[in-house]
N, C-alpha and C positions, 0 to 999 in steps of 0.2 A: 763633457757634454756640450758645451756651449760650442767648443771648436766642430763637434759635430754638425751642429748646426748655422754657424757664421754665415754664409752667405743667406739665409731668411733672415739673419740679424739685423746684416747690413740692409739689407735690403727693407725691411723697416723700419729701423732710423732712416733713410732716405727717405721714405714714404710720409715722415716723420707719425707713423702711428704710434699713442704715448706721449711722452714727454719729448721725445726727440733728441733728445738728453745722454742714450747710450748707453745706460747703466747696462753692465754684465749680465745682471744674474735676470735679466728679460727673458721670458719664454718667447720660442719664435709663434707668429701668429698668423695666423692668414690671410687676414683682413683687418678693418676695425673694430673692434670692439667696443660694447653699450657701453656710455656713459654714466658715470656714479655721481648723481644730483644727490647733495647735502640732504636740503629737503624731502627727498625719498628718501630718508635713513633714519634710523633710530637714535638715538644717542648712545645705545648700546652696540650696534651694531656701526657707526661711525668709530668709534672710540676702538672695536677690535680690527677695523682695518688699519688705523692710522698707528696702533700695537702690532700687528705684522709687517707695515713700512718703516716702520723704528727699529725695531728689530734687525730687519734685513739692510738696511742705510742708505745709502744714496742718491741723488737727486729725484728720486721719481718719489717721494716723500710728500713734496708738495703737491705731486699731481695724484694721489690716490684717489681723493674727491676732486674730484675733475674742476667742480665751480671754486674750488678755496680761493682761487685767486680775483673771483669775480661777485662773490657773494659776498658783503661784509660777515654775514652769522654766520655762514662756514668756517671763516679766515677766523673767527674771534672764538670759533669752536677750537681749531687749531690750535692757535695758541693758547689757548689755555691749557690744551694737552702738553703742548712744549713748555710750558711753566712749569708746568707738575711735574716733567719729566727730569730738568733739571734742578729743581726744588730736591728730589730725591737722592739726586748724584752729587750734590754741591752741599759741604754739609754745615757752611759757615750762608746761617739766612743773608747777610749783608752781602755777600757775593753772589750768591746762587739771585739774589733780587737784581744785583749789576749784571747781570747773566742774561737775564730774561729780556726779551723784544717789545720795547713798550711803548715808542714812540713814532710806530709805522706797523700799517698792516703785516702781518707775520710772509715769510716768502717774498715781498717788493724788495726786501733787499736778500741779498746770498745770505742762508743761514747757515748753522754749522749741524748738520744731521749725527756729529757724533762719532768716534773712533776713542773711545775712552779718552775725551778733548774735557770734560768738565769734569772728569773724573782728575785732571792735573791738577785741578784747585785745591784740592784736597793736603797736597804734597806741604811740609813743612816750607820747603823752600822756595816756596810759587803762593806769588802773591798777584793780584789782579787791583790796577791803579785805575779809579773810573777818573777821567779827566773833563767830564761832564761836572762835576762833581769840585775835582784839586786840577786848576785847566794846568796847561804846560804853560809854562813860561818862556824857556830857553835852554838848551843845549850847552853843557857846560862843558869845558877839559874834562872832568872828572866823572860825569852823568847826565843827568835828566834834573831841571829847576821846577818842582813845581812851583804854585802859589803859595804853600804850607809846611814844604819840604824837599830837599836834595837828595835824591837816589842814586847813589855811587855807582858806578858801573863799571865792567870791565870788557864788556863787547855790547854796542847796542845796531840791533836791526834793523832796519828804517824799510817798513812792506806798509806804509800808511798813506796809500790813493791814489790815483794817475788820473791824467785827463785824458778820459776814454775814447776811445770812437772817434774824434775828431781831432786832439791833440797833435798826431804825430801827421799827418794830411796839412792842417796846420800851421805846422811848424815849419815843412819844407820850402815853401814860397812858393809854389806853385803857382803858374800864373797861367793865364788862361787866353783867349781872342780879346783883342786891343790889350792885354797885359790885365787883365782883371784878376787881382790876386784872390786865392781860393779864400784869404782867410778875410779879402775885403766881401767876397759874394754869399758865405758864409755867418755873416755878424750877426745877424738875428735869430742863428743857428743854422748845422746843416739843410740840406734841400739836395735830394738825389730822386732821381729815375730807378725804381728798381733798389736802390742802394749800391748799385752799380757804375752810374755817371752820374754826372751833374752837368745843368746846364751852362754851357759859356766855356766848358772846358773839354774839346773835343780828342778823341783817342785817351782822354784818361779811363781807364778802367780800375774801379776798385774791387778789393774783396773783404767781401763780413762789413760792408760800408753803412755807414747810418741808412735807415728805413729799410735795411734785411734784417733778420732772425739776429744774426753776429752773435751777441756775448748771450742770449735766452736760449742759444742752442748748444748741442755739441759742435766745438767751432771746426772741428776736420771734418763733417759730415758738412756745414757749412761752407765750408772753404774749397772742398773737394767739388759741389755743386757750382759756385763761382766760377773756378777754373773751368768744369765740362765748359760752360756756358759762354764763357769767352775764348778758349778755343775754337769751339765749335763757330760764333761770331765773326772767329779772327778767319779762320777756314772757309766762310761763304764770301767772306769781303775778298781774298785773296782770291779767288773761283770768278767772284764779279770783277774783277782789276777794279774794286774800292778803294783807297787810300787814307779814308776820312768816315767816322761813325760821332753821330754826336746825338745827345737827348735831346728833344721837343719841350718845351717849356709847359705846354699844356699838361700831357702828359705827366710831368713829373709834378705839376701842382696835382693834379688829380688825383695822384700816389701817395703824396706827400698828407692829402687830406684823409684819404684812406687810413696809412701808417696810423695818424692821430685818434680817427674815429675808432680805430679798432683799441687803442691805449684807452681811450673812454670808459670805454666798456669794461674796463678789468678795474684793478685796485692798483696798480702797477705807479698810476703819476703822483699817488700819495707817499708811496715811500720815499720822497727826498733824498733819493740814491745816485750814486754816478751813472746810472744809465739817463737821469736827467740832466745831469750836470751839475747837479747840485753841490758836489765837494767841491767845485773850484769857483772862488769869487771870480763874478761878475759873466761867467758863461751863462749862457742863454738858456733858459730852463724849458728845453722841448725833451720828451720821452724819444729817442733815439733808435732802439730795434725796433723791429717790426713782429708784432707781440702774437698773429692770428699760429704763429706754428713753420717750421718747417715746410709738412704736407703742402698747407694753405701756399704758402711762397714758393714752391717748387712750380706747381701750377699754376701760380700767378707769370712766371715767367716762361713753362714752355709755351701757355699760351700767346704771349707776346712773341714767338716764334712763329707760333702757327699761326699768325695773324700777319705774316713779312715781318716780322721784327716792331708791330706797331709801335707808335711813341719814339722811334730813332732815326734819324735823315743817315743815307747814306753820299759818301762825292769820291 
């Protein structure tokens, strides 16, 4: 069924109606669809929608009730719903309590919606180490040191954080007009146009770049729009014998104030998540995507199209 219908799929994840997110089992839709305000809802009838998004899984979990991520009472309805749900699946309380999201709005950071994931706790041989709790100490020949205890190991995984979004831009030395390195024009955190350039560093294009959607999105629906968009870019400049595209500084302050005004508005800069930057000492703590959606950002850039390309000098 769904391959039957793919191309209204695709075509609204681009539209980004929804979560923009992708999830499969989305009906295709026409248009968009009314929003589901918390406060218009029951507690009984909240409670059975966010029981058919659990059920069914995946990202679009968090967006049932459209405000959770904007209303503190929604989010803290939420979560209480995911306490409960893992209270029931987790059968040892001291886990099933390390389990639970308690020290940031529920959804500001990636949650786990579930594929019989807290149902492992259960297993004899699966134990869950809170290190909030017994911190790490050091990595031994042998295992894991905590403060209280040595865990033996005979393979250990290391999938614990990256420095997102900006990191790897970064790291390359990139350097820009008069040699202004990205990561000296960057120190007080990113600053892009679009999330596409930045200023002082002309012909660089990024893609999924701080102040776009990037990592709150499906990032090939993301990424896929990037490309049209600097192809299409690279194709007028070559049509005009351009050789040279760079961002306006106005412009990108203006964007950049945007990008934050809309992070206001949500619950998003309280979670203390790497989309802020906050797993890596001493990074600059600015919220990074650009939170309005997809949709919102698709038309925030063709319009910069249909406006000559505002906000960009071309030579």
């Amino acid at each position: 069924e769904f391959k039957q219908h793919y191309p209204a799929h695709r075509a609204n994840h681009r539209a980004g109606n929804g979560s923009g997110f992708g999830d499969l089992d989305i009906l295709p839709r026409s248009g968009p669809v009314d929003p589901v305000i918390f406060n218009e809802l029951s507690d009984s009838a909240a409670t059975a929608l966010l029981e058919a998004a659990w059920q069914r899984g995946g990202a679009r979990f968090m967006a049932v009730i459209n405000d959770t991520l904007m209303n503190l009472e929604a989010n803290q309805f939420v979560q209480a719903f995911v306490h409960k749900k893992i209270r029931s699946l987790v059968k040892d309380p001291v886990t099933a309590a390390a389990l639970c999201p308690t020290t940031h709005p529920i959804g500001t950071r990636r949650i786990c919606v579930d594929i019989n994931y807290y149902e492992t706790y259960n297993q004899d041989h699966v134990r869950l180490v809170n290190l909030r709790e017994t911190p790490l100490v050091e990595i031994t020949p042998k295992g894991i040191a905590l403060d209280k205890e040595h865990i033996e190991l005979d393979t250990l995984v290391i999938a614990t954080g990256f420095d997102a979004m900006t990191g790897a831009l970064r790291n390359m030395n990139i350097q820009g007009i008069g040699g202004l390195a990205l990561e000296d024009a960057w120190h007080a955190g990113p600053r892009t146009y679009l999330g596409l350039m930045s200023v002082g560093f002309p012909n660089l294009f990024m893609v999924t770049g701080p102040g776009s959607p990037s990592v709150l999105s499906n990032m090939l629906v993301s990424i896929e729009q990037h490309v049209d968009w600097i192809v299409n870019c690279l194709t007028k400049m070559r049509a005009d014998n351009h050789r040279m595209i760079r961002a306006e500084e106005a412009a990108q302050d203006q964007w950049m104030a945007h990008v934050q005004m809309v992070a206001e508005a949500t619950l998003f800069p309280q979670g203390g998540s790497w989309y802020l930057g906050a797993n890596v000492p001493g990074k600059p703590r600015i919220f990074m995507p650009y939170a309005a959606g997809v949709g919102a950002y698709r038309e925030a850039c063709e319009a910069v199209v249909a406006k000559g390309y505002r906000g960009f000098e071309f030579a």
